[in-house]
Backbone as numpy.savetxt, mean C-alpha at the origin, in Angstrom:
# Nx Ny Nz CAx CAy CAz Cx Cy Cz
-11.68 5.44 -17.67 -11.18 5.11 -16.35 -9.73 4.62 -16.45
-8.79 5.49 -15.60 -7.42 4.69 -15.39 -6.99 3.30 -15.08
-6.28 2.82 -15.75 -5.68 1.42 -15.17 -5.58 1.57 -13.40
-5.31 0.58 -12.79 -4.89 0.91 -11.25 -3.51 -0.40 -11.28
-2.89 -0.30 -10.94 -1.67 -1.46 -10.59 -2.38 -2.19 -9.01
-2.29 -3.07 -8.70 -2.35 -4.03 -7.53 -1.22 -4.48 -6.67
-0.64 -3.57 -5.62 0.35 -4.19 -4.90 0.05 -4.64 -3.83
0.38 -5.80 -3.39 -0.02 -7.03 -2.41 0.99 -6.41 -0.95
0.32 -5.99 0.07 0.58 -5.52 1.36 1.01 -6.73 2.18
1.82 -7.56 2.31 2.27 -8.28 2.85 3.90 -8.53 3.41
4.18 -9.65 4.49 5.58 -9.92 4.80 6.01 -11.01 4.73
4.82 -11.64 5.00 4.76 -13.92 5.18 5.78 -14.30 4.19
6.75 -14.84 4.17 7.19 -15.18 2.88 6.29 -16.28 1.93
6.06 -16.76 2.54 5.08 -18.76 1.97 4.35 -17.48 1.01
3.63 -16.83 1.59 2.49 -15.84 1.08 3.00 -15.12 -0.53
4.50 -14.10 -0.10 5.04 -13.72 -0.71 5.33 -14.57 -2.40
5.74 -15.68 -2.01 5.62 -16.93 -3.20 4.56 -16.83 -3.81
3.55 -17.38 -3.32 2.61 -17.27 -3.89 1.97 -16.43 -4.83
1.52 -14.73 -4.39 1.26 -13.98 -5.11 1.94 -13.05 -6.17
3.77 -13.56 -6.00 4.14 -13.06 -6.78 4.09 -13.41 -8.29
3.67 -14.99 -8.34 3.08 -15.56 -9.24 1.70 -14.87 -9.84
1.39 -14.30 -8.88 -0.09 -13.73 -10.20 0.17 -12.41 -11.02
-0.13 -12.51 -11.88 -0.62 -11.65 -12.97 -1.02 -10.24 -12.42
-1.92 -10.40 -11.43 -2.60 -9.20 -11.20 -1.85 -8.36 -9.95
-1.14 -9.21 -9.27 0.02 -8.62 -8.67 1.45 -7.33 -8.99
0.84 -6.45 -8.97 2.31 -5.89 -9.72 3.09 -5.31 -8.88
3.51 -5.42 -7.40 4.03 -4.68 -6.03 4.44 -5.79 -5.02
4.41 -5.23 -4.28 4.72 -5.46 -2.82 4.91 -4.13 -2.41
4.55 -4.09 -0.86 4.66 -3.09 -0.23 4.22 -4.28 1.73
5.30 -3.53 2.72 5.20 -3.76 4.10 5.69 -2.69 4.85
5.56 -3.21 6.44 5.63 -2.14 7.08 6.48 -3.12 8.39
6.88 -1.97 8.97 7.70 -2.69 10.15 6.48 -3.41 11.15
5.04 -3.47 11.19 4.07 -4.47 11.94 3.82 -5.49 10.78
3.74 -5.32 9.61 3.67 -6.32 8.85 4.89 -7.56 9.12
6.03 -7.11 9.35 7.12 -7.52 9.63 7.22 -8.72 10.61
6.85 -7.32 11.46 6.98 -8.52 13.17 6.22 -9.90 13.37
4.88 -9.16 12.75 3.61 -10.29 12.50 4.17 -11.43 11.67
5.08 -11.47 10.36 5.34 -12.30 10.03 6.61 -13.18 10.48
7.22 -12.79 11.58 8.21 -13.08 12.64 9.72 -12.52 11.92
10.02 -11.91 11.48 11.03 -11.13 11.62 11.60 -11.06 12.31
13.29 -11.59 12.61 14.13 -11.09 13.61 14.92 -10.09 13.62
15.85 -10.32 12.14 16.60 -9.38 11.13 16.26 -8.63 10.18
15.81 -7.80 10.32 14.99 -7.00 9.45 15.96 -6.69 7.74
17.34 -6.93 7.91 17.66 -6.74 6.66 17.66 -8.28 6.10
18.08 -9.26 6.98 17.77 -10.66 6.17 16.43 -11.09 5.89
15.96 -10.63 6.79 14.41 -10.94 6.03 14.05 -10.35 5.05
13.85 -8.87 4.66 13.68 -7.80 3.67 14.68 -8.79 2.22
16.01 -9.09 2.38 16.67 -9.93 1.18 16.28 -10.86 0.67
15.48 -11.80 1.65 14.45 -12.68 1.48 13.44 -12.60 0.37
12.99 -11.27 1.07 12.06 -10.72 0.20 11.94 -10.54 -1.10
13.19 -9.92 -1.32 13.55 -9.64 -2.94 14.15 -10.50 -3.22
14.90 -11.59 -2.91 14.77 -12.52 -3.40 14.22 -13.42 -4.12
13.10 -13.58 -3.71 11.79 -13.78 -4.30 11.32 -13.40 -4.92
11.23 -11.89 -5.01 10.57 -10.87 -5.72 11.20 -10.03 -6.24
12.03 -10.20 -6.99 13.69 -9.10 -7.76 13.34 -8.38 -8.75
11.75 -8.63 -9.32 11.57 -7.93 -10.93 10.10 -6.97 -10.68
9.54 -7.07 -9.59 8.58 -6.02 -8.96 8.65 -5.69 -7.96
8.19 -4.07 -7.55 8.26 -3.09 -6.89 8.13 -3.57 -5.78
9.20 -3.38 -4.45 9.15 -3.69 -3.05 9.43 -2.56 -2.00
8.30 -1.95 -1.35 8.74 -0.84 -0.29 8.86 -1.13 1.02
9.83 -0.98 1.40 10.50 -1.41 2.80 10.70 -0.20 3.93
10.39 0.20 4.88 10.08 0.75 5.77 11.35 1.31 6.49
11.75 2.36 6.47 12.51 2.66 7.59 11.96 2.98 8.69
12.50 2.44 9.89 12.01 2.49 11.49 12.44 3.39 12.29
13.77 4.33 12.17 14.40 5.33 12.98 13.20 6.45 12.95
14.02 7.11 14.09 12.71 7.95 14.52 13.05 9.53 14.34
14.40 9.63 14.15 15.49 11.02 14.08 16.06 10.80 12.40
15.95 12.29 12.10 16.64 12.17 10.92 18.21 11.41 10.83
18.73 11.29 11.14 20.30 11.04 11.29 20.16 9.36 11.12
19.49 8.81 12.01 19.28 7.42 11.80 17.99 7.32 10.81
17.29 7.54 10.55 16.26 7.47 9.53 17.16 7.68 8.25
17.54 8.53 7.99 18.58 8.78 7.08 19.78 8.01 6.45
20.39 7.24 7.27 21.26 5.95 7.49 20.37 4.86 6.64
19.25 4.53 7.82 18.44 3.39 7.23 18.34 3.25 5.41
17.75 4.48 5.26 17.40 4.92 3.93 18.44 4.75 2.80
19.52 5.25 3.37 20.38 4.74 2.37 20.60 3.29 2.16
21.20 2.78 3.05 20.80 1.20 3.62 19.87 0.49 2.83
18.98 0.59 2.94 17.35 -0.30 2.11 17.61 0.11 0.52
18.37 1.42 0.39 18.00 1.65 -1.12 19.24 0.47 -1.82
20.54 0.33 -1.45 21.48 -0.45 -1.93 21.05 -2.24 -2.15
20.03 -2.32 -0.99 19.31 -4.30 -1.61 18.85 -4.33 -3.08
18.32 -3.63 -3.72 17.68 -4.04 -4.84 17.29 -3.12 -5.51
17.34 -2.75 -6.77 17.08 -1.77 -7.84 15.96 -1.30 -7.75
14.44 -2.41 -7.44 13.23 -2.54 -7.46 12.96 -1.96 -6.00
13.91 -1.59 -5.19 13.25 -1.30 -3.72 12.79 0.89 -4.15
11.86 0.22 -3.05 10.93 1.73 -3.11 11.37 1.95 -1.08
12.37 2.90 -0.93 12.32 3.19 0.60 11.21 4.15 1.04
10.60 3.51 1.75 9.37 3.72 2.99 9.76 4.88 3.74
9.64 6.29 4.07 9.25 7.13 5.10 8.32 7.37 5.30
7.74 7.57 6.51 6.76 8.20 7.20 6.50 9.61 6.94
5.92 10.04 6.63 5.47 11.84 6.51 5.87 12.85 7.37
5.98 12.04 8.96 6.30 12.23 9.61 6.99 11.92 11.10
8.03 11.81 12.53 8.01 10.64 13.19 7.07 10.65 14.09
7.44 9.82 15.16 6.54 9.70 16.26 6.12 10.85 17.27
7.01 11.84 16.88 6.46 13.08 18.02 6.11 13.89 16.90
5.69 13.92 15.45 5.04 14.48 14.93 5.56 15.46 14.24
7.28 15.22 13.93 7.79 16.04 13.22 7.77 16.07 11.61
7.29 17.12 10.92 7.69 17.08 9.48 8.77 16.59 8.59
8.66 15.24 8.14 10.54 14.67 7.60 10.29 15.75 6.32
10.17 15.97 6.23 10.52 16.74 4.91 12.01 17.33 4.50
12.61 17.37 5.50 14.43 17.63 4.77 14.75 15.89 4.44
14.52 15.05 5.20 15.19 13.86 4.28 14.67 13.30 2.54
13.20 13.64 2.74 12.03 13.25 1.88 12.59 14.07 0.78
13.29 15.51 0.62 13.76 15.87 -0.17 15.37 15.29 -0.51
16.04 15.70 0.44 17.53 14.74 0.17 17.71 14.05 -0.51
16.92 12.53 -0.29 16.57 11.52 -1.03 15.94 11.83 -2.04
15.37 11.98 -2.19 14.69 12.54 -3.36 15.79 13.33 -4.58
16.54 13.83 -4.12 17.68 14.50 -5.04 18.66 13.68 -5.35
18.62 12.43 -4.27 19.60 11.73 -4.52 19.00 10.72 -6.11
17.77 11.00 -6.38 17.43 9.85 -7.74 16.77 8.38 -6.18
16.84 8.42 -5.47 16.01 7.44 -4.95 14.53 7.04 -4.61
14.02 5.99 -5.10 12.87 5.70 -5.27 12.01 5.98 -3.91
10.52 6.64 -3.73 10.63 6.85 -2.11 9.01 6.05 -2.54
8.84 5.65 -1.28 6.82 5.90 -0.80 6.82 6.73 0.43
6.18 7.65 0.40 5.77 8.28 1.57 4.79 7.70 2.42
4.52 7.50 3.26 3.55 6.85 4.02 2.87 7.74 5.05
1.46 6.97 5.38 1.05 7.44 6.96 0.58 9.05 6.35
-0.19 8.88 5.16 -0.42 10.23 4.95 -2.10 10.10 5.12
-3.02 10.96 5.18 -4.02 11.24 5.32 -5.00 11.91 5.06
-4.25 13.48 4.47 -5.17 14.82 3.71 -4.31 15.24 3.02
-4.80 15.90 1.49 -4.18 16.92 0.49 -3.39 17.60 1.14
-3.08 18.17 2.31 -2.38 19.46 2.62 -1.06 18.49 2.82
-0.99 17.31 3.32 0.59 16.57 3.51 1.13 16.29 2.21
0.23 15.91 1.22 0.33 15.90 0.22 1.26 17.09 -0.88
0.85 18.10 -0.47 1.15 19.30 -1.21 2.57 19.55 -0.28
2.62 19.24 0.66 4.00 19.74 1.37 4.95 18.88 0.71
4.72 17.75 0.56 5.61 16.74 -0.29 5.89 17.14 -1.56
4.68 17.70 -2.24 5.01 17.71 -3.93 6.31 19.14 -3.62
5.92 20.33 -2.76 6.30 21.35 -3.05 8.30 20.81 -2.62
8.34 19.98 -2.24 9.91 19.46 -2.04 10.48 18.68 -2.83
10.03 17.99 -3.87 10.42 16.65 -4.68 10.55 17.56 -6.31
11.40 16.82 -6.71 11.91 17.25 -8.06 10.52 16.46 -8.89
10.72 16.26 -10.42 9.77 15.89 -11.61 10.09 14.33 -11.97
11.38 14.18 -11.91 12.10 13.13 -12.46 11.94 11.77 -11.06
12.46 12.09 -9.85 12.96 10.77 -9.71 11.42 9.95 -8.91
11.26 8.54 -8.99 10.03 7.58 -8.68 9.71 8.54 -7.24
7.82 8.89 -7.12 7.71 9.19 -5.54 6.25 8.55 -5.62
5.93 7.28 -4.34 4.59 7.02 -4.27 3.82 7.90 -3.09
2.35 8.46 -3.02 2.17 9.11 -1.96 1.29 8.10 -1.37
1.26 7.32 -0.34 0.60 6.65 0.36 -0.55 7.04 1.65
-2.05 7.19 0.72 -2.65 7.97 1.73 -4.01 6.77 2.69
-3.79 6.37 3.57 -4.41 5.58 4.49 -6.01 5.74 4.56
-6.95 4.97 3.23 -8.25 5.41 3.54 -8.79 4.87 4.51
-8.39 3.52 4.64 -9.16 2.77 5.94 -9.29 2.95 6.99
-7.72 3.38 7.51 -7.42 4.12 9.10 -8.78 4.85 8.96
-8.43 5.96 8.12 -9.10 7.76 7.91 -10.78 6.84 8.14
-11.36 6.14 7.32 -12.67 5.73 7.31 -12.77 4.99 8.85
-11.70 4.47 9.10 -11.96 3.79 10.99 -12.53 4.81 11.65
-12.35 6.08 11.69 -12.11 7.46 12.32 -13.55 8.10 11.87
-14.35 7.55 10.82 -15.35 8.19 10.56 -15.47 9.14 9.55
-14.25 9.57 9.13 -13.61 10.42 8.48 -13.85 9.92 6.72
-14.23 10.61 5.58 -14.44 9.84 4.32 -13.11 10.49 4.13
-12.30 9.52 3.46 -10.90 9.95 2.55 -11.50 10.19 1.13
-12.47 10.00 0.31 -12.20 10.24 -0.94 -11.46 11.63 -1.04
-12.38 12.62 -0.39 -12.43 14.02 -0.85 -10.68 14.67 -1.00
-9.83 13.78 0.04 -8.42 13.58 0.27 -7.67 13.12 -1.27
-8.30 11.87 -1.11 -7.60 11.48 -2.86 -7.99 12.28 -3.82
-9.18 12.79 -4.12 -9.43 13.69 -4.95 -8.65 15.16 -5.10
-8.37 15.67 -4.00 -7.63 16.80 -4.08 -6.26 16.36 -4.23
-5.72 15.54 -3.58 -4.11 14.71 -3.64 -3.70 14.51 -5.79
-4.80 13.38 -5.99 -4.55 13.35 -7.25 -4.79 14.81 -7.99
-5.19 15.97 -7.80 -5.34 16.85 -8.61 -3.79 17.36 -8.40
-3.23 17.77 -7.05 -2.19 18.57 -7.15 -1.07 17.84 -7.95
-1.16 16.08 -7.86 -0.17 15.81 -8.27 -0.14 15.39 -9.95
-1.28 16.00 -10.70 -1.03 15.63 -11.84 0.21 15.88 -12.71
0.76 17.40 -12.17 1.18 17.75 -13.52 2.80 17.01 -12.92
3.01 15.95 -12.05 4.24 14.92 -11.48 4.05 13.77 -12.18
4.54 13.61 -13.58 4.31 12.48 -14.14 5.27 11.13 -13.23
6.28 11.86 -12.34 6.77 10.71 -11.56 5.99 10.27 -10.50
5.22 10.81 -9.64 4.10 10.73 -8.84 3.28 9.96 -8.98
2.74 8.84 -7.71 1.90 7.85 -8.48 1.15 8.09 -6.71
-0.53 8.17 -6.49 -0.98 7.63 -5.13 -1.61 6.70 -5.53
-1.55 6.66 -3.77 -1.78 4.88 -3.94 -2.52 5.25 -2.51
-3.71 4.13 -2.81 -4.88 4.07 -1.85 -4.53 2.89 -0.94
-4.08 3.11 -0.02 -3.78 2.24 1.23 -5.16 2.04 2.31
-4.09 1.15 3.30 -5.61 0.62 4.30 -6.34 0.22 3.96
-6.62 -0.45 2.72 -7.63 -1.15 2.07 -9.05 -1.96 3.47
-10.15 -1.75 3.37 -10.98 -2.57 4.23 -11.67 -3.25 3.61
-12.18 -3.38 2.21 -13.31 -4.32 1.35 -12.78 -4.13 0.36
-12.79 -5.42 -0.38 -13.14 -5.35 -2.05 -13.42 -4.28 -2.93
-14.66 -3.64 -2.71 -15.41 -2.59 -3.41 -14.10 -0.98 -3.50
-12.91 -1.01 -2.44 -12.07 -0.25 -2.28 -11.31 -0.07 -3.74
-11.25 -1.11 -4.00 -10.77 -1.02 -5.61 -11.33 -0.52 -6.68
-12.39 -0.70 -6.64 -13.59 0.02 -7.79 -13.60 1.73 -7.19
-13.48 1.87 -6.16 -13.61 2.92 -5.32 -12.18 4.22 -6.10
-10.99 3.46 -5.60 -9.38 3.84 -5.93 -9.55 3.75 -7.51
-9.74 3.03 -8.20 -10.14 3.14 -9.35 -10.90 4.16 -10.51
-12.03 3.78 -9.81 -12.57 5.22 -10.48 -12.39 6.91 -9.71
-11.44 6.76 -8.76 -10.76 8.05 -8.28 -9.82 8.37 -8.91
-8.98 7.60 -9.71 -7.87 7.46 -10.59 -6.61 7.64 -10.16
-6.67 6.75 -8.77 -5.72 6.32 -8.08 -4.94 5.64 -8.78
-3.32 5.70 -8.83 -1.97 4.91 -9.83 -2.07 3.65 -9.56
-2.60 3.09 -7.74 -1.89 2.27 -7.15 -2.92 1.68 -6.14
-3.38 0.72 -5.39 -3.53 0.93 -4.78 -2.89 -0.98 -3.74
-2.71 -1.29 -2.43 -2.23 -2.20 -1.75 -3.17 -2.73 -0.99
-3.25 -4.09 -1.17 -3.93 -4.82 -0.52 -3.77 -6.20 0.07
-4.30 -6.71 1.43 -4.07 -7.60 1.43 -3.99 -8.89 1.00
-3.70 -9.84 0.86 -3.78 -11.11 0.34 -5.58 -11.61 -0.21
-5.72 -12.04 1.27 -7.40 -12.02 0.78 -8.15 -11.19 0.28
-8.03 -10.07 0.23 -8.67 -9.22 -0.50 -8.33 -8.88 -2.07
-7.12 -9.51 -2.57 -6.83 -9.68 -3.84 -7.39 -11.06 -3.98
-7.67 -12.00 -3.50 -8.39 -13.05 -4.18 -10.02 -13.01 -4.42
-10.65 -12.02 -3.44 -11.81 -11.68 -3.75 -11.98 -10.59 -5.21
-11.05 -9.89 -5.27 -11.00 -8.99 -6.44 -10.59 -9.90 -7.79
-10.08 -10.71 -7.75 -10.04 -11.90 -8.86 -11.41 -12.58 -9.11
-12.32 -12.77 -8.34 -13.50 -13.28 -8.45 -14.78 -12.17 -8.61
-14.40 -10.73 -9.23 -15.31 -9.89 -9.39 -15.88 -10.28 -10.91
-17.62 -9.72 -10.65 -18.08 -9.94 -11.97 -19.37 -10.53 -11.75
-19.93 -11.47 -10.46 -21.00 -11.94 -10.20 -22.40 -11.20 -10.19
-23.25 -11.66 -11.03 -24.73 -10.73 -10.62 -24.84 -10.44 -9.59
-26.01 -9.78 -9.41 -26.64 -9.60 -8.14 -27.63 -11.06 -8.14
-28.00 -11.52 -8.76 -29.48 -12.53 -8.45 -28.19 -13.77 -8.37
-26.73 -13.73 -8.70 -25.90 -14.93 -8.30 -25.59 -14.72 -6.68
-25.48 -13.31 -6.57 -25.15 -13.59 -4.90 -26.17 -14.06 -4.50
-27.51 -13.71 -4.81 -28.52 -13.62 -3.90 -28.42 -15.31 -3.96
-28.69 -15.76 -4.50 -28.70 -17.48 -4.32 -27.69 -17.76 -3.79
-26.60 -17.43 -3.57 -24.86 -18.00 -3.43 -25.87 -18.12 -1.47
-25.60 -16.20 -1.27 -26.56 -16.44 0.00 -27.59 -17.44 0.70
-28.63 -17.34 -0.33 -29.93 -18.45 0.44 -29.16 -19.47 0.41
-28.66 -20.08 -0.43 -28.04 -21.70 -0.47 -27.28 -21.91 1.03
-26.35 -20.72 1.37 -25.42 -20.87 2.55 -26.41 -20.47 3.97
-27.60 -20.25 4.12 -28.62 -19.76 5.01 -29.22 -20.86 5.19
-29.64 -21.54 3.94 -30.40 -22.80 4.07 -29.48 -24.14 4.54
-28.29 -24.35 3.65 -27.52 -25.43 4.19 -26.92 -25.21 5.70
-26.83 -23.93 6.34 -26.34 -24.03 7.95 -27.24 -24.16 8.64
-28.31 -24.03 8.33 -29.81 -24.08 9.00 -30.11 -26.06 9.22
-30.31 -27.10 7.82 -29.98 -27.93 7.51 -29.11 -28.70 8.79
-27.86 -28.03 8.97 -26.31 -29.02 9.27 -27.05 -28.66 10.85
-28.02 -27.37 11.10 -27.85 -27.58 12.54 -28.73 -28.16 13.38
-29.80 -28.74 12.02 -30.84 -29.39 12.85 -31.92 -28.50 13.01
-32.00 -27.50 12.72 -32.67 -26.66 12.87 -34.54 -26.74 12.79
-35.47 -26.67 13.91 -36.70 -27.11 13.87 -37.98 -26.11 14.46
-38.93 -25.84 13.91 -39.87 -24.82 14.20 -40.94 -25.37 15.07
């Protein structure tokens, strides 16, 4: 089974502190709602913030334009903060156009990309068939959304990681994380990467418990709320 790297999906800075201190942390990765949520006004002083903090592991930062021309701008923009920055495009914008001329551009330029907002092998393959061998590309494919939808993503990562083997620069990464078990999941799919939230990396630090330890962890917490509420037959 492949190693998997752990990048922490967050914007909070307090937060940011924190987990960059762990061990099992090896990323960062946000998004322009991660952003806002963590109150963002300035999106480039905050983002400096960021790496500030975090100057010696991987940080992907989001471009927000919606047209190549300004998407394009941005991109250059985000790549000049920090050596360690990974610039964020979308696969595609909001009316559903294919970026694929910038996704290559950049890409020629030697700049580090994550693709985002991806979903099935076939976006996948449109990407590989534009990107050179050499320069960093993460493919970011959304299982959780896809599983919100009813939809199973493995069969997605499975075909994704096949096309992109023979891209030793190529790394996917299992996004949208919804449970714990997502990791064992991305893991034994032999996913590079996969991002998660805060709490859900502290539950993955505490893997390893029997089954007959939950089962008591359970009754104990069934019986003591039962207990606190007075509870009478």
């Amino acid at each position: 089974m492949k190693k998997i790297k752990i990048f922490c999906d967050i914007a909070e800075l307090k937060l940011i502190k924190k987990f960059n201190k762990k061990k099992i942390v090896k990323g960062f990765t946000t998004n322009p709602s991660l952003m806002k949520s963590a109150g963002a006004k300035d999106y480039k002083n905050y983002s400096k913030k960021i790496l500030k903090i975090c100057p010696n592991k991987p940080v992907s930062l989001e471009v927000f334009a919606d047209d190549y021309h300004n998407m394009k701008n941005q991109a250059l923009e985000i790549n000049t903060w920090g050596k360690n920055v990974y610039v964020k495009i979308p696969v595609i914008n909001s009316k559903g156009v294919f970026m694929g001329r910038i996704i290559k551009e950049l890409n020629s330029m030697n700049i580090k990309l994550n693709i985002t907002a991806i979903y099935n092998s076939k976006q996948t393959k449109r990407i590989l068939k534009l990107i050179n061998k050499e320069s960093k590309v993460i493919i970011s494919i959304f299982a959780g959304r896809a599983g919100d939808t009813g939809k199973d993503p493995v069969p997605e990562f499975k075909k994704s990681i096949s096309l992109a083997k023979s891209f030793k620069n190529v790394e996917i990464l299992w996004a949208s994380v919804r449970e714990p078990y997502n990791y064992t999941q991305a893991k034994q799919l032999g996913c590079h990467i996969i991002t998660t939230p805060p709490g859900i990396i502290e539950k993955i630090e505490k893997f390893g418990k029997s089954f007959d330890k939950l089962t008591q962890e359970t009754v104990r917490t069934f019986y003591k709320d039962a207990k606190s509420a007075n509870f009478k037959i």
